[in-house]
Backbone as a ProteinNet text record, in pm:
[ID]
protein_1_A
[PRIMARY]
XXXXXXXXXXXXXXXXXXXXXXXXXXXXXXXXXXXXXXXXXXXXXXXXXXXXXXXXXXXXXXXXXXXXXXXXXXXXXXXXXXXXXXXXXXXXXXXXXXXXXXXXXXXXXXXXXXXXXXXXXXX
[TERTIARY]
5676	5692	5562.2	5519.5	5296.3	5217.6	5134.3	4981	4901.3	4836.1	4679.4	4563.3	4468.1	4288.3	4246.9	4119.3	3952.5	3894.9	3901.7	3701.8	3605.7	3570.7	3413.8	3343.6	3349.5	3207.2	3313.6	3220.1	3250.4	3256.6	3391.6	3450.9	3541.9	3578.4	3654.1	3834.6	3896.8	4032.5	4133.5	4148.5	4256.4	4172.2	4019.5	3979.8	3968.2	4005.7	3998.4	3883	3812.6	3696.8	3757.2	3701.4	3744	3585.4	3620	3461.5	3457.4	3370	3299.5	3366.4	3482.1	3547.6	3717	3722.5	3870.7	3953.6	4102.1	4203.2	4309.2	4337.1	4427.4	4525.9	4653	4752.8	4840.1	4918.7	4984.1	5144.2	5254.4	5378.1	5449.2	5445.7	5526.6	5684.3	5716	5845.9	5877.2	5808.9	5771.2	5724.4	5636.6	5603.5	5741.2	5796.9	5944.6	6067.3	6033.5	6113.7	6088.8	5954.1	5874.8	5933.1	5994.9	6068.1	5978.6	5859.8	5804.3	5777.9	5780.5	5771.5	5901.8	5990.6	6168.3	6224.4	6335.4	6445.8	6562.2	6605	6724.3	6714	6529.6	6530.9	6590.7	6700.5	6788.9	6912.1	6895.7	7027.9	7020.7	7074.5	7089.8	7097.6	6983.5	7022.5	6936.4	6965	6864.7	6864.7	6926.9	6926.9	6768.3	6738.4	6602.1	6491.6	6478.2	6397.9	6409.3	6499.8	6526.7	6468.9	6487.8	6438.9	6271.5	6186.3	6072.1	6080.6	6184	6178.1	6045.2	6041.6	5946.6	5846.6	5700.1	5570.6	5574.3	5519.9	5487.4	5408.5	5312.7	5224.3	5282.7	5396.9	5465	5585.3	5567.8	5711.5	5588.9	5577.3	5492	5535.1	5690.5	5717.6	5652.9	5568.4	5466.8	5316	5303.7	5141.5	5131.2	4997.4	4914.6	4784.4	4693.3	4590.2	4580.3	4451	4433.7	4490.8	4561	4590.3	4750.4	4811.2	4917.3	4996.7	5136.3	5231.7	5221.1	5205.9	5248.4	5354.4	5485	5612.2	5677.4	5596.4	5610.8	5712.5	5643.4	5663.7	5810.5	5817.1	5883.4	6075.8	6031.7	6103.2	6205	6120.2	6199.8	6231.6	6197.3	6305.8	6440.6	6410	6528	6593.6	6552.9	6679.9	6749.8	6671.1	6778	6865.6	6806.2	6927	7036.6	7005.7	7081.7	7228.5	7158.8	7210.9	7318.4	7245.4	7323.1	7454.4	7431.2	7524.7	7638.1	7632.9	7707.4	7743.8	7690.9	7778.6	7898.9	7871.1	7980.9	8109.2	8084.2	8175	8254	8163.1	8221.9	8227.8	8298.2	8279.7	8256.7	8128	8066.9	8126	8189.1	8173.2	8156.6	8162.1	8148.4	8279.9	8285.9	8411.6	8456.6	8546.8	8608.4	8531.3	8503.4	8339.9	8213.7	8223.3	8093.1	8013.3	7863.2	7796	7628.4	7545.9	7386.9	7332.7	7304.8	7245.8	7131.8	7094.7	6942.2	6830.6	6686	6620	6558.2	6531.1	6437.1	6313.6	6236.3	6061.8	5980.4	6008	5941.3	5794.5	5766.4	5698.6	5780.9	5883.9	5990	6083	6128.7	6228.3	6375.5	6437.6	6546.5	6676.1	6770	6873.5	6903.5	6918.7	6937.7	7041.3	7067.5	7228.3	7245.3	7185.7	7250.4	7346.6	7324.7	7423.6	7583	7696.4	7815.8	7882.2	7915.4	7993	8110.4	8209.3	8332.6	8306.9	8321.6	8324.2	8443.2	8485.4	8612.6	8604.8	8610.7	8583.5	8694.5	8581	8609.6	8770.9	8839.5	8994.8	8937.3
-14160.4	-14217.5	-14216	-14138.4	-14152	-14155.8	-14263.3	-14276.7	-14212.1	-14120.2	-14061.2	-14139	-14145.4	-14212.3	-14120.9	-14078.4	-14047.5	-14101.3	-14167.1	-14258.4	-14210.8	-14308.4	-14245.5	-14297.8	-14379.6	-14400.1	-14424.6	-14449.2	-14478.9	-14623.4	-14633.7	-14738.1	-14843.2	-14945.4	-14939.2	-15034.9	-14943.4	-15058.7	-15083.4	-15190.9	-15224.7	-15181	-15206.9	-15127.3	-15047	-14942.9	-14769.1	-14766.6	-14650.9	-14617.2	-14478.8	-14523.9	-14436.2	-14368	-14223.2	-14156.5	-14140.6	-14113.3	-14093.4	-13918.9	-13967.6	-13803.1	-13845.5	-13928.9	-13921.8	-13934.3	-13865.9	-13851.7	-13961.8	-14057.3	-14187.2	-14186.8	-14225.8	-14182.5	-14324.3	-14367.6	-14468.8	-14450.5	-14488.8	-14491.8	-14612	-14671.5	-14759.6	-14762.1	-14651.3	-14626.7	-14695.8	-14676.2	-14761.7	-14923.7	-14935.7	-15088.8	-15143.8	-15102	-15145.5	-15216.8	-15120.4	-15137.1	-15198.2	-15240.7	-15306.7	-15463.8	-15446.2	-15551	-15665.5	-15681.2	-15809.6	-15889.2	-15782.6	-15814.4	-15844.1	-15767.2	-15753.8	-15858.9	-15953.9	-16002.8	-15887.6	-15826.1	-15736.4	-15636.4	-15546.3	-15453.2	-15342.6	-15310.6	-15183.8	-15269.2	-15334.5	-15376.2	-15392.8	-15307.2	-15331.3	-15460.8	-15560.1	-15728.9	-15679.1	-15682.7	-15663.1	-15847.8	-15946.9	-16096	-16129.3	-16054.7	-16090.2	-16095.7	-16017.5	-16065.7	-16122.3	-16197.3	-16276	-16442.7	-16507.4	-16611.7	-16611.3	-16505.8	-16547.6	-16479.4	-16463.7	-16386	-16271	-16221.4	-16090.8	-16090.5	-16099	-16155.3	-16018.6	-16046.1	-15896.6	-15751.7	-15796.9	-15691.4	-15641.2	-15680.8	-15611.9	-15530.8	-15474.4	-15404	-15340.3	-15207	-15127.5	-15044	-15024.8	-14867.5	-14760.8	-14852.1	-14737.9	-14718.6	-14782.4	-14830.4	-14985	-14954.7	-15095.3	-15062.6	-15162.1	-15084.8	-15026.8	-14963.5	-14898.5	-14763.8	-14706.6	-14537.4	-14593.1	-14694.3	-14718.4	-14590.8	-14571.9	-14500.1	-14493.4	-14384.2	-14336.4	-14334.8	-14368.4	-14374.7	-14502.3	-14612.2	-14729.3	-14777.8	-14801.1	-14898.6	-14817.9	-14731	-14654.1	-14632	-14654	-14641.2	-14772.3	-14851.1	-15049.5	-15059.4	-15047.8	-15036.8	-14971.6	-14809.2	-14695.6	-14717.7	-14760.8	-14726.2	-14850.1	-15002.4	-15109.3	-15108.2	-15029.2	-15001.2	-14871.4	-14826.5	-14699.3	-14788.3	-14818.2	-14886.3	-14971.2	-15094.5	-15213.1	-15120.9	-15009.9	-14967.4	-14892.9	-14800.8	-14720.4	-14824	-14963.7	-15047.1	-15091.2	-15126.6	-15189	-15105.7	-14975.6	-14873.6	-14801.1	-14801	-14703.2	-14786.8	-14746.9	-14777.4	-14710	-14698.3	-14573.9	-14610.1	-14505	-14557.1	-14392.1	-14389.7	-14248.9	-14216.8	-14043.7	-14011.2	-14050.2	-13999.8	-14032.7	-13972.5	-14021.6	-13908	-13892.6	-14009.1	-13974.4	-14049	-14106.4	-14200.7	-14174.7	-14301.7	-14241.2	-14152.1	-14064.3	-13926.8	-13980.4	-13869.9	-13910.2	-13868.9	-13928.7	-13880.7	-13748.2	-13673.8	-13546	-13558.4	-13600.5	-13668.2	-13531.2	-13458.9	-13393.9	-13440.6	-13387.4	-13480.1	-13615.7	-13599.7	-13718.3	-13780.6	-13869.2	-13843.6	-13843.8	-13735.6	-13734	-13698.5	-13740.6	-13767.6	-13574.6	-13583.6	-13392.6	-13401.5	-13300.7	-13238.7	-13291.5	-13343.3	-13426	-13588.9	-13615.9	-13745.8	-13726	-13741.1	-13735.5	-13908	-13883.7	-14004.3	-13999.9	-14038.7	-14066.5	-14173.4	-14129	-14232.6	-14232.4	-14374.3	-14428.8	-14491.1	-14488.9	-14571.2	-14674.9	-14812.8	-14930.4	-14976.2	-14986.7	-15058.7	-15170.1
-5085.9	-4954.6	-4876.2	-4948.5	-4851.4	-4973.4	-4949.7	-5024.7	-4940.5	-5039.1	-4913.7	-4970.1	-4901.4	-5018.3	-4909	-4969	-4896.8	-4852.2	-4740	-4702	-4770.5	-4902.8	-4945.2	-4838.3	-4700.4	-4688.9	-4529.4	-4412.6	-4267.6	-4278.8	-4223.4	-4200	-4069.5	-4049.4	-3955.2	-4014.8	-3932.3	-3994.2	-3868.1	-3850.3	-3729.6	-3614.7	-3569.1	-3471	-3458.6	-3528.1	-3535.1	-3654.1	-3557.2	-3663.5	-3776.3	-3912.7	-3985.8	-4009.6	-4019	-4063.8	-4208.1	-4245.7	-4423.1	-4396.7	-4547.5	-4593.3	-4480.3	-4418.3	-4384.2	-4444.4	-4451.8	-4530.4	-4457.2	-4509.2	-4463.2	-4546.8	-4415.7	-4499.8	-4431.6	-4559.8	-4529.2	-4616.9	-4534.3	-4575.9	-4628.5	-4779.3	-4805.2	-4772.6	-4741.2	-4664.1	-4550.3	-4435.5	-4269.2	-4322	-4414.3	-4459.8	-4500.8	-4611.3	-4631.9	-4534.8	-4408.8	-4281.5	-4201.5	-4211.3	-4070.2	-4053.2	-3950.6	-3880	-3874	-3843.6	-3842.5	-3951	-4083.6	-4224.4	-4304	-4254.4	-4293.7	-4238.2	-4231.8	-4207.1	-4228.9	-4092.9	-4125.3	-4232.6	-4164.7	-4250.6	-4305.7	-4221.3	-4246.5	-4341.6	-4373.4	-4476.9	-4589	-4659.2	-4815.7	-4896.2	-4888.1	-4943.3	-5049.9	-5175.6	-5331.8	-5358.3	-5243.6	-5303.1	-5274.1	-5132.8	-5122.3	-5189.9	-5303.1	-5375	-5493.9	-5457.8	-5584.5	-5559	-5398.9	-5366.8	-5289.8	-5343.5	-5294.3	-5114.4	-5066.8	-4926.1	-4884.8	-4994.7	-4992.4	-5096.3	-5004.8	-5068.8	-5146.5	-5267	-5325.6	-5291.9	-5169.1	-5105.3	-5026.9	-4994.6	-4849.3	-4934.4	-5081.6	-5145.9	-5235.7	-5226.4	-5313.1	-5320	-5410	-5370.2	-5512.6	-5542.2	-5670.2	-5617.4	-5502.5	-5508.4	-5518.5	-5523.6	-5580.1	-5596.6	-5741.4	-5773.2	-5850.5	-5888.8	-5961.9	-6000.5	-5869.2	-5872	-5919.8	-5911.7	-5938.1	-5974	-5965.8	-5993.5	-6192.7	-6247.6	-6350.2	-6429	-6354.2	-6373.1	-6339	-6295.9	-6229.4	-6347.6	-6461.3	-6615.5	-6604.9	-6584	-6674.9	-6603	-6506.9	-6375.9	-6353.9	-6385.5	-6441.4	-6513.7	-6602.4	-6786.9	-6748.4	-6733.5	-6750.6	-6641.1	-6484	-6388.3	-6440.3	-6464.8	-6462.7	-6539.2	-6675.3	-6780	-6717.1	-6672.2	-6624.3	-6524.2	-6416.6	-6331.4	-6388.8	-6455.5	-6524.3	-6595.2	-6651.3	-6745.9	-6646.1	-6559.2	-6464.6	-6364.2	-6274.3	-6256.5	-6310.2	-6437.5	-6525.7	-6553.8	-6524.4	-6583	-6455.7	-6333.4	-6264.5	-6105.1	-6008.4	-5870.9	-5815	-5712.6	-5614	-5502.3	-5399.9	-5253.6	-5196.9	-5072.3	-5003.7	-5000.5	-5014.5	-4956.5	-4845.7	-4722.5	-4608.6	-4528.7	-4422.4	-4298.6	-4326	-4525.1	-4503.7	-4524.2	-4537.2	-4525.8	-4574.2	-4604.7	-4627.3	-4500.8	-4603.6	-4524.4	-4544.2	-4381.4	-4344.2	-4466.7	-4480.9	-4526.3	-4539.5	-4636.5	-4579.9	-4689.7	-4592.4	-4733.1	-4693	-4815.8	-4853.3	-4948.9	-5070.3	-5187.2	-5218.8	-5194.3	-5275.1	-5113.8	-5117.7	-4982.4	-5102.3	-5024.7	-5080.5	-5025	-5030.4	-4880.5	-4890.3	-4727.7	-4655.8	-4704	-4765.9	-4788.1	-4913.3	-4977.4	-5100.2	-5122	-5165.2	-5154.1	-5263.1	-5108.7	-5199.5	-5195.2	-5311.3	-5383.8	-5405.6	-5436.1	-5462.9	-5592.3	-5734.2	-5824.6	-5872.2	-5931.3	-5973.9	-6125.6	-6241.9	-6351	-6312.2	-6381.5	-6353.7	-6487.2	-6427	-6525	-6662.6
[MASK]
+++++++++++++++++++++++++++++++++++++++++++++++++++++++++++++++++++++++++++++++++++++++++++++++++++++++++++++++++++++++++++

């Protein structure tokens, strides 16, 4: 949920001066959400990127570049197969009272309290 880099060298970005040795830190998390970039960023639409809606620089949830995510490759193969397969089989919804829990971004963001489910195998 944060990329850090180093300033090797003094710089400026958005008007703000950056010094030589600054630690910059940027959240593809907040980019994800950013309303001027989003159409109805808080809503779960996975159609959007299916018609071109969302330029590819504005969705980096590995990076971009050279430092790229390590687990990127690896992460697209196995969840879609994962996913594709536990769709087909099961139905998720929340129990009764309960709903997506807030974030807690630690190294990882990962929902506070845990995330409870209610699963159903599919008939």
């Amino acid at each position: 949920w944060l990329i850090t880099r180093r300033a090797l060298a003094a710089d400026e970005l958005a008007g703000h001066a950056i010094p030589d040795g600054a630690l910059l830190i940027m959240s593809p998390s907040l980019l994800h959400r950013h309303p001027d970039i989003w159409h109805d960023p808080e809503t779960f639409r996975p159609e959007r990127f299916l018609n071109g809606e969302v330029p590819r620089e504005h969705f980096i949830p590995f990076g971009a570049g050279p430092r790229l995510c390590i687990g990127r490759d690896f992460s697209y193969v196995e969840g879609v197969h994962l996913l594709a397969r536990m769709a087909g089989r099961f139905e998720f919804s929340y129990p009764p009272g309960m709903g997506l829990p807030d974030p807690d971004p630690l190294v990882t963001i990962r929902p506070r309290g845990g995330l409870h489910l209610r699963i159903k195998r599919r008939d």
